[in-house]
C-alpha positions as CSV (number, residue, x, y, z in Angstrom):
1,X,-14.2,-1.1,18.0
2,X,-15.4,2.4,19.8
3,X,-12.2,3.6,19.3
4,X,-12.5,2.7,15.1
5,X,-15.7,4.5,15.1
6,X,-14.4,7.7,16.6
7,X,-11.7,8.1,13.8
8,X,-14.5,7.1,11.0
9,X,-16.3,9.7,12.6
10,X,-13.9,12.4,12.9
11,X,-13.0,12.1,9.2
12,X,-16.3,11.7,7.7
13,X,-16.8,15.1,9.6
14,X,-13.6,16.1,7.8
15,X,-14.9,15.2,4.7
16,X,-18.2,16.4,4.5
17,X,-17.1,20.1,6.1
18,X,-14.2,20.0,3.2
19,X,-17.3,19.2,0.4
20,X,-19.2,22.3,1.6
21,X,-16.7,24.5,1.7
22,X,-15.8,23.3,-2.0
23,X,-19.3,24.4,-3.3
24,X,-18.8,27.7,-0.8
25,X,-15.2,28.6,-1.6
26,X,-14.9,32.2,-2.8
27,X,-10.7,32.2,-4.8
28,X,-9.1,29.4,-6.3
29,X,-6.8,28.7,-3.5
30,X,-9.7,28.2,-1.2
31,X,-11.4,25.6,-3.2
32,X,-8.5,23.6,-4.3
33,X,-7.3,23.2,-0.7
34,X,-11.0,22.3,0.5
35,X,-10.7,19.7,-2.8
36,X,-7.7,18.6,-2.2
37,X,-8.8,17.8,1.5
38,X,-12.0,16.5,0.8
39,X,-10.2,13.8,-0.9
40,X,-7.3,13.2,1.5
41,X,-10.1,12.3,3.8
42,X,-12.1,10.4,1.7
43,X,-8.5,8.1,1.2
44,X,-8.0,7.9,4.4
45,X,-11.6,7.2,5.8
46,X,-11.4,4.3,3.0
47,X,-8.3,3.1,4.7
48,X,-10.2,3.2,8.0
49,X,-12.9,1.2,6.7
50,X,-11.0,-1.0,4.9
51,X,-8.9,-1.8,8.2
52,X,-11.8,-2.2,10.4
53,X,-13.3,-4.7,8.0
54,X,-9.9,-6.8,6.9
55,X,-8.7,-7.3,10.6
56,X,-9.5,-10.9,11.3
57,X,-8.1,-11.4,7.4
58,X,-4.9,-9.5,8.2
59,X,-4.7,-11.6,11.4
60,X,-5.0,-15.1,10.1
61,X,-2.5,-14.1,7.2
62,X,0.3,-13.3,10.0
63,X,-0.7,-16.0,12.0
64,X,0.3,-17.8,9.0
65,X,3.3,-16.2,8.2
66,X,4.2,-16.6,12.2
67,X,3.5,-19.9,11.6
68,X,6.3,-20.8,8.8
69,X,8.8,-18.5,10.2
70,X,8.9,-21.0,13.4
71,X,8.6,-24.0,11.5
72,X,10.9,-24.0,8.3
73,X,9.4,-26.4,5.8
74,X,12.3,-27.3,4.2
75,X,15.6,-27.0,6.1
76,X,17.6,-25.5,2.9
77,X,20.7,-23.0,3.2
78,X,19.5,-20.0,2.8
79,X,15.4,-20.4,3.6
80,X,15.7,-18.9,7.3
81,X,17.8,-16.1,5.6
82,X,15.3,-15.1,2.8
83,X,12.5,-15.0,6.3
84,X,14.8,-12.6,8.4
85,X,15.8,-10.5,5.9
86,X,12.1,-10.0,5.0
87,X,11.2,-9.3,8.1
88,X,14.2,-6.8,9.0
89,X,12.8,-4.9,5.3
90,X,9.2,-5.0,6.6
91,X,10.7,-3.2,9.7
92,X,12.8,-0.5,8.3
93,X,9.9,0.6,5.8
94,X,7.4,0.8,8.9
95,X,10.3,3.4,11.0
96,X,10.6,4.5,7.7
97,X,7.2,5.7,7.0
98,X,6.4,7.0,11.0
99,X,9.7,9.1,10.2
100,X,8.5,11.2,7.0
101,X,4.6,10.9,8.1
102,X,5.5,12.2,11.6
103,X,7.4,14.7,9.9
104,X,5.0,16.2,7.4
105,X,2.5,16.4,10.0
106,X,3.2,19.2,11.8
107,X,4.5,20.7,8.9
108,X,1.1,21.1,7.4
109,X,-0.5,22.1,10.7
110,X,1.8,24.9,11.5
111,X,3.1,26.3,7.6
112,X,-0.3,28.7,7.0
113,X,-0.5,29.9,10.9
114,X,3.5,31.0,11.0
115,X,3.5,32.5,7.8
116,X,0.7,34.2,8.3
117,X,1.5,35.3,11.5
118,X,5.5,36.2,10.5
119,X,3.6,38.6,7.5
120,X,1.9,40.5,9.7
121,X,-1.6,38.4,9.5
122,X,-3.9,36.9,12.3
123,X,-2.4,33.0,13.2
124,X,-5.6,31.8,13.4
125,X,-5.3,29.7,10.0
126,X,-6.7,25.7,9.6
127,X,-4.8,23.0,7.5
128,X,-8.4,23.3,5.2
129,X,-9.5,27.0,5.1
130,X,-13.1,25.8,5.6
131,X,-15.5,28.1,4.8
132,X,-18.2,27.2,7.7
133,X,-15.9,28.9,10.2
134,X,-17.6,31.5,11.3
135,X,-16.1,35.1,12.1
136,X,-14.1,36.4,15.3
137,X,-15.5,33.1,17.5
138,X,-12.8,32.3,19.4
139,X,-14.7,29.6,20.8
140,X,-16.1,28.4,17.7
141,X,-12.3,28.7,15.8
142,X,-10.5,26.4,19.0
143,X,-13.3,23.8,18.2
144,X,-12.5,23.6,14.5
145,X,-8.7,23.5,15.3
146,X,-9.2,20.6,17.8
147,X,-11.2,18.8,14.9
148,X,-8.4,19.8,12.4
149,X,-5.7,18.3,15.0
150,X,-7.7,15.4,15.9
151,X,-8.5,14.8,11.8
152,X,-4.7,15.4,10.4
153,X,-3.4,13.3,13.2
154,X,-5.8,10.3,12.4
155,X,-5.3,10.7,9.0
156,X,-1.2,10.5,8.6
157,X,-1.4,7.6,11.2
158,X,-3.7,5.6,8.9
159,X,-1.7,7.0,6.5
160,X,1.2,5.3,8.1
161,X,-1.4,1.9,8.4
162,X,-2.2,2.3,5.2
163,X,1.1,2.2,3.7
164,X,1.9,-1.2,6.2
165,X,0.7,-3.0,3.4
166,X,4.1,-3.0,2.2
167,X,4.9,-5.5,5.2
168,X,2.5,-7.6,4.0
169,X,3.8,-7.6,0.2
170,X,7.2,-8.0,1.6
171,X,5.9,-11.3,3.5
172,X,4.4,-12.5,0.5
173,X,7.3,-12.2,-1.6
174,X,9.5,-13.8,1.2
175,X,7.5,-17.0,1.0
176,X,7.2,-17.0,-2.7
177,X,10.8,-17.1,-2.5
178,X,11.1,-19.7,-0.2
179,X,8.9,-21.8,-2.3
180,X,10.9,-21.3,-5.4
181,X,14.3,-22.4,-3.6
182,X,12.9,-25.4,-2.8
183,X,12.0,-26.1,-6.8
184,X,15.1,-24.9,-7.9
185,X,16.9,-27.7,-5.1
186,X,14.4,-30.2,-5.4
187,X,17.3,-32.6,-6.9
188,X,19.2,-31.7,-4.0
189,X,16.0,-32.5,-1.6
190,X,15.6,-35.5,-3.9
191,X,18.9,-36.7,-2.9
192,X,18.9,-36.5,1.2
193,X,15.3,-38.4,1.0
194,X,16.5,-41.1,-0.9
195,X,19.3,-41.4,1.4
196,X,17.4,-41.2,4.8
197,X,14.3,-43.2,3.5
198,X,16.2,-45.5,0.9
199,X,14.2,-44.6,-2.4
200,X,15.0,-44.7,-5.9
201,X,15.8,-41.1,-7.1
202,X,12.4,-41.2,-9.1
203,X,10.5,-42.1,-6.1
204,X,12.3,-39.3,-4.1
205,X,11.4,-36.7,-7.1
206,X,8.0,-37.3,-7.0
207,X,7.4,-37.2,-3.4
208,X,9.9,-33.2,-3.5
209,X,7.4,-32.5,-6.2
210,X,4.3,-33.2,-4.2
211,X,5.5,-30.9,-1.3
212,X,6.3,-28.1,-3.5
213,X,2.9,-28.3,-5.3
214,X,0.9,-28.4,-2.5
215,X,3.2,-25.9,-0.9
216,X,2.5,-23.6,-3.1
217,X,-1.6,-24.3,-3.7
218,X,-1.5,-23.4,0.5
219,X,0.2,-20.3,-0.1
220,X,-2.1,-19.1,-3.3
221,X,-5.0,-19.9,-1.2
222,X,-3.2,-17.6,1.9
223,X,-2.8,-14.9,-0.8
224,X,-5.9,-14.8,-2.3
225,X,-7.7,-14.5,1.3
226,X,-5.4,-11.4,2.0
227,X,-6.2,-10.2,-2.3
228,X,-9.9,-8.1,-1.0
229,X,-7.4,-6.0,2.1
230,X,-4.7,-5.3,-0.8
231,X,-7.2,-4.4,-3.2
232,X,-9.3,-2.2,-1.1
233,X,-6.2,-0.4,0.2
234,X,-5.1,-0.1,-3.7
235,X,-8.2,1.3,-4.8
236,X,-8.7,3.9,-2.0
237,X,-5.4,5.5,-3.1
238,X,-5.2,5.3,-6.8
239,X,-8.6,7.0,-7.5
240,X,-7.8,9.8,-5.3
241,X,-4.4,10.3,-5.6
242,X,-4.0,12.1,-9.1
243,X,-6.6,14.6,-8.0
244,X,-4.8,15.6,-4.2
245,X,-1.4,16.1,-6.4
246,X,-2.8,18.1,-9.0
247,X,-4.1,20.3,-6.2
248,X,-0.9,20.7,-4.1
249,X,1.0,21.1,-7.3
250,X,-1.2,24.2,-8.5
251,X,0.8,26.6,-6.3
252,X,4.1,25.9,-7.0
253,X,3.5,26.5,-10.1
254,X,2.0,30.6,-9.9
255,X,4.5,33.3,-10.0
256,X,3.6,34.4,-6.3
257,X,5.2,31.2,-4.8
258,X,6.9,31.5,-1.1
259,X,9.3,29.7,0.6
260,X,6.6,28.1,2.9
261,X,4.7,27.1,0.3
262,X,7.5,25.1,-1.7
263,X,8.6,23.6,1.3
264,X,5.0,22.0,2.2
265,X,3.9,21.4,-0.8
266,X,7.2,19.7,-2.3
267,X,7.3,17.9,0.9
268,X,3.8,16.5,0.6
269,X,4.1,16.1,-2.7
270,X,7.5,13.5,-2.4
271,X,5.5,11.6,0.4
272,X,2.4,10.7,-2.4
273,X,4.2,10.3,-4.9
274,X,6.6,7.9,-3.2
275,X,3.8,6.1,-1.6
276,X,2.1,5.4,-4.5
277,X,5.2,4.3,-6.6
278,X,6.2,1.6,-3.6
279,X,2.2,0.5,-3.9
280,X,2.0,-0.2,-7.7
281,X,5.8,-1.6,-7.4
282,X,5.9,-3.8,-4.3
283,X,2.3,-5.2,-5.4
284,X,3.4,-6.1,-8.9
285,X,6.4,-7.7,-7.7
286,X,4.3,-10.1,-5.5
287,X,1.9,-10.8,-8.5
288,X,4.4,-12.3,-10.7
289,X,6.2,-14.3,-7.7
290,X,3.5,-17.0,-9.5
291,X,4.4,-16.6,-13.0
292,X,8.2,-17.6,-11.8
293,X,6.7,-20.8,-10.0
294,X,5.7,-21.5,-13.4
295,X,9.1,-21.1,-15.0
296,X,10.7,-22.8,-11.9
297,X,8.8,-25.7,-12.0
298,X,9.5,-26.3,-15.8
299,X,13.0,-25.8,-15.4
300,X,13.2,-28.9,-13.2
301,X,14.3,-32.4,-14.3
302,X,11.1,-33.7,-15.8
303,X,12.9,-35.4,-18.4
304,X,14.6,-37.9,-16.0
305,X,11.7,-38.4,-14.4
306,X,8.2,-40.8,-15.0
307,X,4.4,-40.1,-15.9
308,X,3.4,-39.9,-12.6
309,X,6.0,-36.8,-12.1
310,X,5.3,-35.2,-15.3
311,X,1.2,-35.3,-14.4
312,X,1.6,-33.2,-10.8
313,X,4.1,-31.2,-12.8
314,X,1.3,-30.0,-15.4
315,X,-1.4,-29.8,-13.1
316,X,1.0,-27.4,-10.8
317,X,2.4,-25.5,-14.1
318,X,-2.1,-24.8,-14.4
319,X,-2.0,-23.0,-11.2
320,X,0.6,-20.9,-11.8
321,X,0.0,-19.6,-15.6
322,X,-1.1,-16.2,-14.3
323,X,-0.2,-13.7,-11.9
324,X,-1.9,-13.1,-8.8
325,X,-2.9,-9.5,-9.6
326,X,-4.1,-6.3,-7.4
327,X,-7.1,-5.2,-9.1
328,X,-8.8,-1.7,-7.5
329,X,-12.3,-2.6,-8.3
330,X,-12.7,-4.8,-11.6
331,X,-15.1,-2.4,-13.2
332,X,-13.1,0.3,-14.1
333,X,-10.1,-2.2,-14.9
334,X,-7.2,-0.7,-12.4
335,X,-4.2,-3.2,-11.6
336,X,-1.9,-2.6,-9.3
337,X,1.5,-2.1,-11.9
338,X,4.1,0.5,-12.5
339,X,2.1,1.2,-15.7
340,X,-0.5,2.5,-13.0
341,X,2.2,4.7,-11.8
342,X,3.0,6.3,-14.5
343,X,-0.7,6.8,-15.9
344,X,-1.5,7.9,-12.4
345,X,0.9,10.4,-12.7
346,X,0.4,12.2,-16.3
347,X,-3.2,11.9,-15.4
348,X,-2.3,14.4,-12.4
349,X,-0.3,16.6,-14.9
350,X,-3.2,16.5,-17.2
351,X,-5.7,17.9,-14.3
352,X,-3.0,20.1,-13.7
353,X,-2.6,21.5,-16.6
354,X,-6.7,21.8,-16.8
355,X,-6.6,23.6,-13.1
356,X,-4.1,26.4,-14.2
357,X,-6.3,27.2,-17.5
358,X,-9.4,27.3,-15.2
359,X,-7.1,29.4,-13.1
């Protein structure tokens, strides 16, 4: 816990010395960095909250998935597949993310200082060129560049955190999937009950349909007590992230455009937009894992079947009408869909295009 205050800490520090030097900067350059900071920090420190808050949610939801990983519910070909292959993606996208997030870090700490000091300049240069540095305090500038370490580190490793999420999605998916194999064989699970307990194929039907039904009411309940972390993580990202493009976009766009500068700043700008396209995409993929239930459950044999079947079969169809969608906050109607994506990205050419008339 002391240790999750000291990040908040550092970065509301970030934050707030980026917001002053907004209202303080003297060119263009200066204040859209300090922008563009002030709201990397803001994302993140929303990340760090977020985390702090959703532990003991994130934990039971693991737990869970733990849980049904050990004990397979229904002993089909191909069930302990769909689990391992889930978790082997969930793995490579974490190794993936510490790769370009440990990558881009020192990048940004160390472009503005060796170009600077390659042209000629003075070194001393900060990720954020705050303007509450004070003048030749060597003292006073190590301070700010510990802060600057300490805040850039924290913030690509929640970063990293942050983007976990798509572990999480991945999990989801994985047991949405399990649950539809067993629909789609339920005849087949039909069958090896009625030989192993000696019951009439409609008996046997109705009991496969009872599993799957409440099967899948567990794992809606599971989802929706893991919705408040997803949303929270979606929201911090998608009302900031137009904005911090817009601003790293500004300079590759002027005439005076070095090497450096294209280098970070395409960089960056290939690491936000990729993380916010896998967030809208892997989070609308596990919404409409319960529209398919839907579809998967009317595609059984109902028609061979009696009332009693055809009753549960309704009543489970009810639950599963609508997917289980990532909403940022529900007052400014933002759902976690590639249609996000895409407005999320014209709304950064739009600001932009805005910045360079300003400009």
């Amino acid at each position: 816990m002391a240790r999750g205050v000291f990040v908040i800490v550092t970065l509301s520090i970030m934050a707030t010395c980026c917001l002053v030097s907004v209202t303080q900067s003297q060119t263009a350059e200066q204040l859209l960095d300090n922008l563009k900071g002030m709201h990397l920090e803001v994302m993140v420190l929303m990340v760090a909250i977020n985390e702090c808050v959703s532990r003991k949610r994130m934990r039971r939801f693991m737990s869970y998935v733990e849980r049904f990983r050990a004990n397979p519910r229904y002993d089909l070909p191909g069930e302990e597949a769909i689990l391992v292959q889930a978790r082997s993606n969930a793995i490579r996208d974490i190794t993936f993310l510490v790769i370009i997030f440990g990558a881009n870090f020192p990048l940004m700490m160390l472009t503005k200082p060796v170009t600077e000091a390659l042209g000629g300049g003075s070194w001393k240069q900060l990720p954020f060129p705050w303007t509450v540095l004070p003048d030749d305090e060597d003292t006073t500038f190590v301070a700010f560049l510990l802060l600057h370490t300490l805040g850039v580190f924290f913030s690509h490793c929640l970063g990293v955190v942050g983007m976990c999420f798509s572990t999480i999605t991945t999990q989801i998916t994985a047991l949405f999937d399990v649950l539809l194999l067993s629909i789609e064989r339920i005849e087949e699970r039909a069958a090896r009950k009625m030989k192993q307990l000696g019951l009439s194929y409609q008996e046997s039907m109705l009991i496969c349909l009872k599993e799957s039904v409440a099967h899948h009411q567990e794992l809606v309940q599971e989802v929706r007590s893991e919705k408040p972390h997803l949303e929270s993580q979606f929201f911090s990202e998608i009302v900031n992230i137009s904005m911090i493009m817009a601003c790293e976009a500004f300079p590759l766009v002027r005439p005076n455009l070095t090497i450096s500068i294209a280098i970070k700043g395409l960089v960056f700008l290939v690491v936000q937009v990729l993380c916010t396209a896998v967030l809208c995409d892997r989070m609308e993929i596990m919404a409409d894992q319960n529209t398919e239930v839907f579809t998967a459950l009317y595609n059984t044999p109902w028609y061979k079947c009696g009332v009693e079947y055809r009753r549960i079969l309704l009543n489970g169809m009810t639950f599963c009408r609508h997917p289980l969608t990532i909403r940022g906050k529900s007052f400014l109607g933002l759902i976690a869909t590639r249609a996000t994506f895409y407005t999320a990205m014209v709304n950064t050419f739009n600001l932009l295009s805005m910045i360079r008339k300003m400009g």
